[in-house]
C-alpha positions in Angstrom: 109.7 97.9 101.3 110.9 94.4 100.0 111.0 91.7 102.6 113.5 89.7 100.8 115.5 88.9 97.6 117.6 85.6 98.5 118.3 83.5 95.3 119.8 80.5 96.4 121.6 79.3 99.8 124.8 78.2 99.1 125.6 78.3 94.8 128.6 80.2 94.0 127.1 82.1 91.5 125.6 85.1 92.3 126.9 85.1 95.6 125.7 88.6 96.4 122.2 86.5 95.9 122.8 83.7 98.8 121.6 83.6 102.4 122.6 80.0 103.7 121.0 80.8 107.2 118.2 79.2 106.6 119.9 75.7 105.6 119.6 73.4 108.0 123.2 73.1 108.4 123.0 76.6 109.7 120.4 76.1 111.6 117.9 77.1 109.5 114.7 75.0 108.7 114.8 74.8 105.2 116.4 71.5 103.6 116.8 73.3 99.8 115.2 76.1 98.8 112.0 74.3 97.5 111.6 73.2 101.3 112.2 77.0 102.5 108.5 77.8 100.5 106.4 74.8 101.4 107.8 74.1 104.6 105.3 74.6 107.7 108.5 75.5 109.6 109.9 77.7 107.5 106.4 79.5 106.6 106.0 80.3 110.1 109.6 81.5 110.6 108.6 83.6 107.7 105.6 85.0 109.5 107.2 85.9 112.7 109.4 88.0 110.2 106.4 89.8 108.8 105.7 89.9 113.3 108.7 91.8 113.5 108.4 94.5 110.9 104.3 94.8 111.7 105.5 95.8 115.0 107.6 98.0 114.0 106.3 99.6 110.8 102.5 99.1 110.5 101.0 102.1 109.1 104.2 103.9 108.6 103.2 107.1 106.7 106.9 106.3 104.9 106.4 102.7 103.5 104.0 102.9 100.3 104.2 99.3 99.7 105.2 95.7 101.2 106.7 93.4 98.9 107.7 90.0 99.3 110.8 89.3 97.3 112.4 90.8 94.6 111.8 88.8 91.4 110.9 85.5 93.4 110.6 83.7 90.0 114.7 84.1 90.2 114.8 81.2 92.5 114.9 77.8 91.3 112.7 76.2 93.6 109.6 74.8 93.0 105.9 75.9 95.2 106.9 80.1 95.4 103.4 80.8 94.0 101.6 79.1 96.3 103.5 80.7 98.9 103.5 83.8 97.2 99.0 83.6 97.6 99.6 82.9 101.2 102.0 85.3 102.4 100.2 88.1 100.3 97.4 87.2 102.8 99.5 87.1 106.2 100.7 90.6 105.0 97.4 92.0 104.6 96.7 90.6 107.6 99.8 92.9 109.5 99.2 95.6 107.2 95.4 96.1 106.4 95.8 99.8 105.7 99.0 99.2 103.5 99.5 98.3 99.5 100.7 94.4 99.7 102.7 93.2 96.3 105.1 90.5 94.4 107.2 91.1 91.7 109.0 88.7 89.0 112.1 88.9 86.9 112.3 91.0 83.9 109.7 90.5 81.3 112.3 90.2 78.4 111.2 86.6 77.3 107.6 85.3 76.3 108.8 82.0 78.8 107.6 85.0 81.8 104.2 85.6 79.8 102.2 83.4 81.8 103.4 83.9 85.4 103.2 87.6 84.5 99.7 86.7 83.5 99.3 85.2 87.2 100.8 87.7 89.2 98.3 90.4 87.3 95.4 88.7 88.6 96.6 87.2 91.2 93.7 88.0 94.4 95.7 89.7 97.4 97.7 91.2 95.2 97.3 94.9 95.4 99.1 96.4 92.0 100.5 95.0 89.2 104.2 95.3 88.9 106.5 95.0 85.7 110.0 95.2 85.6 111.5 95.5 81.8 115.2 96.7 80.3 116.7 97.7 77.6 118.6 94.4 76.7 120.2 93.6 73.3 120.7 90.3 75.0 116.9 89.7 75.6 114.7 87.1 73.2 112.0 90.0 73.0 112.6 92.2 70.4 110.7 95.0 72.0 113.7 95.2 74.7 116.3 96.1 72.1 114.6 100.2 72.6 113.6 101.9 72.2 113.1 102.2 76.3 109.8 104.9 75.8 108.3 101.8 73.9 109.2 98.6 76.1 108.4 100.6 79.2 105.2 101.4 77.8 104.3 98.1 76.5 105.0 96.1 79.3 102.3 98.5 81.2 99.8 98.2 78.2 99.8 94.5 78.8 99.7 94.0 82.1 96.5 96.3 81.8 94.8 93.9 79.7 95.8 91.1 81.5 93.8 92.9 84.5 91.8 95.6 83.5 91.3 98.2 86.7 94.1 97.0 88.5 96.9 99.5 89.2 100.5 99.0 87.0 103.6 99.9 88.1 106.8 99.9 86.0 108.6 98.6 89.3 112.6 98.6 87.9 113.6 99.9 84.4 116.9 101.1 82.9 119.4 99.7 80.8 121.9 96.7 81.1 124.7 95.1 79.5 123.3 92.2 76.8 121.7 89.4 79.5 121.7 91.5 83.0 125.9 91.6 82.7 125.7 95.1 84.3 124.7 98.3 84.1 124.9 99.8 80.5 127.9 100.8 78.8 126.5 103.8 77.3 124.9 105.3 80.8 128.3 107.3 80.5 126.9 109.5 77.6 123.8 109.8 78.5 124.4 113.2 80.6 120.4 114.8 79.5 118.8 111.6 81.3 117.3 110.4 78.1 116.7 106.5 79.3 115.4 107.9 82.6 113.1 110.1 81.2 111.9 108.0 79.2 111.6 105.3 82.5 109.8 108.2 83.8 107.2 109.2 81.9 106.6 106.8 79.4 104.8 104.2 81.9 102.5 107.3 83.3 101.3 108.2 79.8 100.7 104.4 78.9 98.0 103.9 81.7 100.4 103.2 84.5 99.3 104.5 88.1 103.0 106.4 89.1 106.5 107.2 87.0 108.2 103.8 86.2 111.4 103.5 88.6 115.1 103.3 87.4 117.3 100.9 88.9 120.7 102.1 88.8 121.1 104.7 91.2 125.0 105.3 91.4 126.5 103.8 88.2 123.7 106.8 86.1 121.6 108.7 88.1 123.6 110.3 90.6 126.7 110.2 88.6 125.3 112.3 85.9 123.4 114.0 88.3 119.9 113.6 87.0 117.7 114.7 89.4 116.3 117.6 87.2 114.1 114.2 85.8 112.4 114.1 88.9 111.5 117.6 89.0 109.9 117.6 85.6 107.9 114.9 86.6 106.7 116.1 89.5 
């Protein structure tokens, strides 16, 4: 279950990516997004979030993990890995019989190396969690495809960067060069080759579950791929 995913409050781009409600000309307590993670007031707004779910689903048999944000390293703020450390332990706190977990953006860029390198072995942080595409538009060769290769590799890595801590392939699939959209191609692909491969290519590389595909309705229910599951399991 994420928490959140907010980018940005008020930019127009990527407006499916703002939440200005916690400006403080919305009444928020956050003066720009830097203030929203190293705020005391926003922190404990924050936690009185975390209050309302705990009540509500602590040790729900349903939710195998509580993440904080979707690929926090998306906004442009600065202290989100100090608050990250924290908030993993607030979690933990709420959810003590419950995986706790951060992700990042996509590793398609050796300028990601390092924080990936953090998050590994990050303490509090329960599993290790990659999220990698096929991108022609990416610096990292390895994201061109093929996708059994840079699903596999982003786990090997991660591995080493940790060794004994659980990986997950956390979001996978293809894109248009740069994240522009879902892959052109994803048309064609009616045998689910580029979800099998999401599938089982992490779990054979050391990972501790199937890698998970992002784009639901644009390729896997509109070429009806369930049969991937099945195989899998």
């Amino acid at each position: 279950m994420t928490l959140e995913h907010f980018r940005h409050f008020f930019r127009e781009e990527q407006k499916w990516a703002a939440k200005p409600l916690h400006h403080v000309s919305q009444g928020g307590p956050a003066a720009d997004e830097s203030d929203f993670f190293s705020g005391q007031s926003s922190r404990e707004q924050f936690k009185h979030k975390l209050d309302w779910f705990a009540e509500r689903y602590a040790d729900h048999p349903n939710v195998f993990a509580w993440e904080l944000w979707n690929e926090i390293n998306a906004v442009r703020a600065q202290g989100w890995e100090d608050w990250t450390a924290v908030m993993l332990g607030e979690l933990r706190k709420r959810f003590p019989r419950t995986l706790v977990t951060q992700s990042l953006g996509s590793y398609d860029t050796d300028r990601v190396r390092e924080k990936y390198r953090w998050l590994a072995q990050l303490q509090g942080n329960d599993f290790a969690q990659v999220h990698r595409y096929l991108d022609l538009g990416a610096s990292l060769e390895v994201c061109h495809g093929p996708v059994d290769r840079l699903a596999a590799e982003a786990v090997k890595e991660l591995l080493v960067l940790n060794p004994g801590k659980p990986v997950v392939l956390a979001e996978s699939g293809a894109v248009e060069p740069g994240h522009t959209g879902p892959f052109k191609l994803y048309v064609k692909d009616k045998a689910g080759i580029i979800l099998h491969d999401v599938l089982f290519a992490p779990f054979f590389a050391g990972a501790a579950g199937p890698g998970q595909i992002w784009h639901w309705d644009q390729y896997v229910a509109a070429n009806n791929l369930w049969f991937q599951f099945k195989r899998f399991a």
